[in-house]
N, C-alpha and C positions, 0 to 999 in steps of 0.2 A: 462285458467281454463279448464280444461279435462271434459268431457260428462258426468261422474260420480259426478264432485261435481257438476252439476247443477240439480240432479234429485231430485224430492223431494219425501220424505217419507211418511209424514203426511200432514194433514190440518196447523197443526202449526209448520210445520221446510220448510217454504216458501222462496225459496232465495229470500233474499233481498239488494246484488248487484247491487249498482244505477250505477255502468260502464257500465255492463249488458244491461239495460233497457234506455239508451242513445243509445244504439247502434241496439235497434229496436225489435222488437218481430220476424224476418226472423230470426234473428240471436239467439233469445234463442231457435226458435223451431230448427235449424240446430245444436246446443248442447244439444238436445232429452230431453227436459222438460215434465214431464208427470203431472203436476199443475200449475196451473197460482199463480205465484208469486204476492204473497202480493199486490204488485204496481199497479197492476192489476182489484184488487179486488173491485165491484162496492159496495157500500153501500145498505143493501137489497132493502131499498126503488128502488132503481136508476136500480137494476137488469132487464135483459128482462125475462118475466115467470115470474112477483113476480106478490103476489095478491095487493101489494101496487099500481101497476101502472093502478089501475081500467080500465084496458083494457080486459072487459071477452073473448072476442075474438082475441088473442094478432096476431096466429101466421096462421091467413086464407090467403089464395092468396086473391091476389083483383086485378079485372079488371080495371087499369087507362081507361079516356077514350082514344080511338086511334085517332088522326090526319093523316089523307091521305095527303100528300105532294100532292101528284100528281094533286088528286080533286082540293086542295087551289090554285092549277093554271091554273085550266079548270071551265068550264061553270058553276060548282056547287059551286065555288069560295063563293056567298053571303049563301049559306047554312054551308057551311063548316068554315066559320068565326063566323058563331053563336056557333058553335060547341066548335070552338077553346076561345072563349068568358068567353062560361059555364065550358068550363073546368079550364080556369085560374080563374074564378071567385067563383070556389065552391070545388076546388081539389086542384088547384094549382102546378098541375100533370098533363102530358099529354105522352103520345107514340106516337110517331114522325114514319111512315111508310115510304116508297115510297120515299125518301129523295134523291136520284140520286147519294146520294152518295156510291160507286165502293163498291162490298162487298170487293175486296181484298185489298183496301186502309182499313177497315176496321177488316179485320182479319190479315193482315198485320201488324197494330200497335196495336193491342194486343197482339200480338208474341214477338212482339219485346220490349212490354213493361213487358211481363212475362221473357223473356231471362234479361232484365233489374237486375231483383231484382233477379236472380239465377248467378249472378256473385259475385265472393269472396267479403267477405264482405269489404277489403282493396278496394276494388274498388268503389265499395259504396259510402263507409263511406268519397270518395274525395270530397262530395258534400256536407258533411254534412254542416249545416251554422245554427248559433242564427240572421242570417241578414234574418227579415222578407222581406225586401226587395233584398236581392241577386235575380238574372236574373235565377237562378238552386237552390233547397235547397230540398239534403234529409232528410228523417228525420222520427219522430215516433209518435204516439199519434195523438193530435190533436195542440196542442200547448206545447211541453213537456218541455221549460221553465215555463211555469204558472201551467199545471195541476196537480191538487192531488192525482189523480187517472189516472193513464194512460192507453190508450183505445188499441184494437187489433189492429193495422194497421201502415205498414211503406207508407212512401210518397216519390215522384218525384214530387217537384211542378217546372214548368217553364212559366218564362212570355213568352209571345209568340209576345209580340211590344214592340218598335219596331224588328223586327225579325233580320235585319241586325244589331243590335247591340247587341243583346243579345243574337244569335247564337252560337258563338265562343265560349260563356260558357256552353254550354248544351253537356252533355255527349258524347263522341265518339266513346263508347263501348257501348252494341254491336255493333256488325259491322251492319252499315246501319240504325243507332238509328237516328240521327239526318235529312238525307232524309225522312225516313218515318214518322217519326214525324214533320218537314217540312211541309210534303203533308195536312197528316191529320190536323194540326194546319190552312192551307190555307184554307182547303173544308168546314172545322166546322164554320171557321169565315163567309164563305161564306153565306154557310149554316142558322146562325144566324140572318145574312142580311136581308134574305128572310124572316123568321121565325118572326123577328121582326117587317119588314112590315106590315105582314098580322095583327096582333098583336093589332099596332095603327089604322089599318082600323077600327079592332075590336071593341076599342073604338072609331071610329067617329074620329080620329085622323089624316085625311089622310092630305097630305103634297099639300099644293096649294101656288099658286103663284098670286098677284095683279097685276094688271096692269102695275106696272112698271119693273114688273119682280122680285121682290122684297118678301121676305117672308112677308105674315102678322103676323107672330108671333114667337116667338123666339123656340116654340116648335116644328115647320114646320125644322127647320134644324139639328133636331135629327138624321135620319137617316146618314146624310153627318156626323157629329159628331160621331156616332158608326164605320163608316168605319174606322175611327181612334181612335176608343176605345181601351181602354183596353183587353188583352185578357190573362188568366192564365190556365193552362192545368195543372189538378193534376191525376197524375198517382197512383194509389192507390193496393197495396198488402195487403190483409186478410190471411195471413196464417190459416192453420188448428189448431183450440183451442184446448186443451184437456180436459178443463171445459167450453164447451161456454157459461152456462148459467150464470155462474162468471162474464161476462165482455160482452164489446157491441166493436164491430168494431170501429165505429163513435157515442158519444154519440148526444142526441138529437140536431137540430141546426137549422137555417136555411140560406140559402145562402145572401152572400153579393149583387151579382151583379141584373142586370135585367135578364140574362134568364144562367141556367146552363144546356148544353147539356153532358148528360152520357151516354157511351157507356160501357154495362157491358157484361162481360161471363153468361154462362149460369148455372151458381151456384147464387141462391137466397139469400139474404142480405138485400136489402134494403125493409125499410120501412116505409108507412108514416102515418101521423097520420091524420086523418079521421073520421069524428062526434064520437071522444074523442075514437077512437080506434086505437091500432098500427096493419097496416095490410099491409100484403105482395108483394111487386108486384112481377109479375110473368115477367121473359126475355124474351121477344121475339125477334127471333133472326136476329139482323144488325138491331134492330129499335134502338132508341134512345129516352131515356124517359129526357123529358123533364120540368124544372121546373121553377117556379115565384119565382126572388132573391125576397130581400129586396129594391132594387131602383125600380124594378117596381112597386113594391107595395106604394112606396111613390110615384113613378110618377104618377102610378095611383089613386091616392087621398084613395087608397085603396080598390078599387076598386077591383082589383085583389089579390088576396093571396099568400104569402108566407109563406108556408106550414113546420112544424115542420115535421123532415125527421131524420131515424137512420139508422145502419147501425147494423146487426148483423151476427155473426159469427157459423161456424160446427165446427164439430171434423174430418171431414173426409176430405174436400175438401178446396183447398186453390182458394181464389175468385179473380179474376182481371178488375179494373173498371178504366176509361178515364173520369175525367169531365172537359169541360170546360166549364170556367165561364168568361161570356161576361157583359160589365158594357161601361160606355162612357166612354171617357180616364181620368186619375187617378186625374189631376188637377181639372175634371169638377166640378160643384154642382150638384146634386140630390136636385129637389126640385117639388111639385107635378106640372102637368102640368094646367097652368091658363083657360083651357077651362075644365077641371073639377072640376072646384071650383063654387059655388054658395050659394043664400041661404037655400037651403035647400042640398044641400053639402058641409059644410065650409073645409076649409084647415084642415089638421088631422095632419101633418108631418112638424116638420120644416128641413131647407136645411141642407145635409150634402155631404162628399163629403170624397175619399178611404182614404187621411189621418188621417179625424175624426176617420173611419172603424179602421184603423190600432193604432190607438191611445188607441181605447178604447180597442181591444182584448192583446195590450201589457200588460196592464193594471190590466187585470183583467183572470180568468180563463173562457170563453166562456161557457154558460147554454144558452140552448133554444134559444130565441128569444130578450135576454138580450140587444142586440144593436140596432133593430128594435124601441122595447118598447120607449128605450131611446130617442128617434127621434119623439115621438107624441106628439103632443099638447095635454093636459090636458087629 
């Protein structure tokens, strides 16, 4: 199809070519669309900017609170865990500073993950997959077998464990994709390690041994458990909209795992929702904003939040964002942890575990907090 049949004219001569829109939104903007195609098109309520989504302050920056790396490993350690507390317990949102990790391991794999999606779309399109499970799967939307509206954004999702197995399928274009993403896949799980420690300190959760050497409690060997978690790294391309107030990047959601580390450009997007407003955060640059899945939120009896979060799109500037999402390995259960349970905190969540997760989004087209909800007791 040539450049000229995909332009559109009017509000209502919208191509609506579902070859097209399988093969990605990179790809209708690099055939010069100057409307968002039908497919595209949010229902007013669902719009960002509508006055439906009673957010009167939809599109302010907003300060997350910040986490010092550094502090959380020096002296001020017990102040800086209160910190990290309140943030997961009232945001669910935090900025990650001081993280040790190399700016150039980090400008590194956003280069390399923009050079990604700027190769011919034949090259692409080798990864494309309907296997939620494939080890590499690109792709569009958010689930573009289920969704009825499809959202601005192409994907590079990769498992990242085991790495010796599921290396060999991860792309090998461009040159030096699969080293740098390597690196960066080893520092974040790292990274995560640490991050999650501090976390269970948070909650009183810290890891002791009895006297026989022996765990007292089966949540004491968590941490040993996350070294061998799971870990998925999705590579995310926003091209430039030419309506963005039509459609949303990533419609509203919230993540599966226990903690999702995002490393984004310095073009604004993301947004989360916040005593019942949608508000901006602003990039600061090589931090890493970090967020409360869905399993911490059940480990933690609920205690911590998992935060409804969106993704919105310009006209002018194409956005590039890294998240990875760290959970315990895919077999495990998610179920809240027994020392936060009581009677005046009873259980909230019953056990689940990534293939009930994958069960239920095959399933259904993903809205909000849809899989979470599903998971509470009464």
């Amino acid at each position: 199809m040539s450049p000229a049949g995909l332009v559109m004219s009017s509000e209502t001569n919208r191509e609506d070519d579902e070859s097209q829109y399988q093969k990605g939104v990179k790809n209708l903007c690099e055939h010069g669309i100057t409307k968002v195609p039908n497919k595209y098109v949010l229902p007013v309520s669902e719009r960002p900017n509508t006055i439906f989504d009673h957010q009167p302050n939809l599109n302010v920056n907003f300060n997350l609170p910040i986490i010092d790396f550094a502090e959380l490993q020096g002296s001020n350690r017990s102040q800086v865990l209160k910190s990290l507390a309140h943030a997961c317990q009232h945001y669910g949102f935090f900025q990650l500073v001081n993280h040790n990790i190399a700016d150039d391991v980090l400008s590194s794999m956003m280069e390399v993950s923009r050079r990604f999606f700027e190769l011919p779309l034949e090259e692409r399109e080798k990864y494309m997959s309907a296997d939620m499970g494939s080890p590499v799967r690109y792709g569009t939307s958010f689930n573009q077998s289920k969704d009825g509206v499809f959202c601005w954004r192409d994907f590079l999702k990769l498992v990242c464990h085991p790495l010796s197995d599921v290396l060999p399928h991860w792309p090998s274009s461009p040159f030096h994709f699969r080293e740098l993403a390597v690196t960066y896949a080893n520092q974040t799980k790292f990274l995560f390690l640490m991050v999650m420690e501090a976390i269970l300190e948070s909650l009183e959760l810290t890891t002791t041994k009895n006297k026989t050497g022996h765990d007292d409690d089966k949540d004491d060997n968590i941490l040993e458990e996350f070294e061998d978690g799971s870990q998925l790294m999705v590579v995310n391309c926003y091209p430039p909209c030419p309506e963005p107030d039509l459609t949303l990047g990533i419609p509203p959601h919230s993540d599966y795992g226990f903690l999702t580390l995002l490393l984004q450009d310095e073009v604004e997007g993301l947004q989360i929702q916040f005593q019942e407003k949608w508000a901006t955060v602003e990039p600061i640059p090589n931090a890493f904003v970090i967020n409360v899945g869905d399993h911490l939120e059940i480990f933690s009896n609920g205690k911590y939040k998992s935060v409804l979060h969106r993704v919105v799109v310009n006209s002018m500037k194409s956005r590039i964002s890294v998240a990875s999402l760290h959970s315990l390995p895919f077999k495990s259960m998610i179920q809240p942890s027994s020392k936060l349970i009581n009677g005046a905190n009873p259980r909230r969540y019953k056990d689940t575990n990534f293939s009930a997760f994958l069960e239920y989004i095959a399933s259904c087209e993903p809205k909000k907090k849809n899989f979470l909800e599903s998971r509470k007791l009464n």
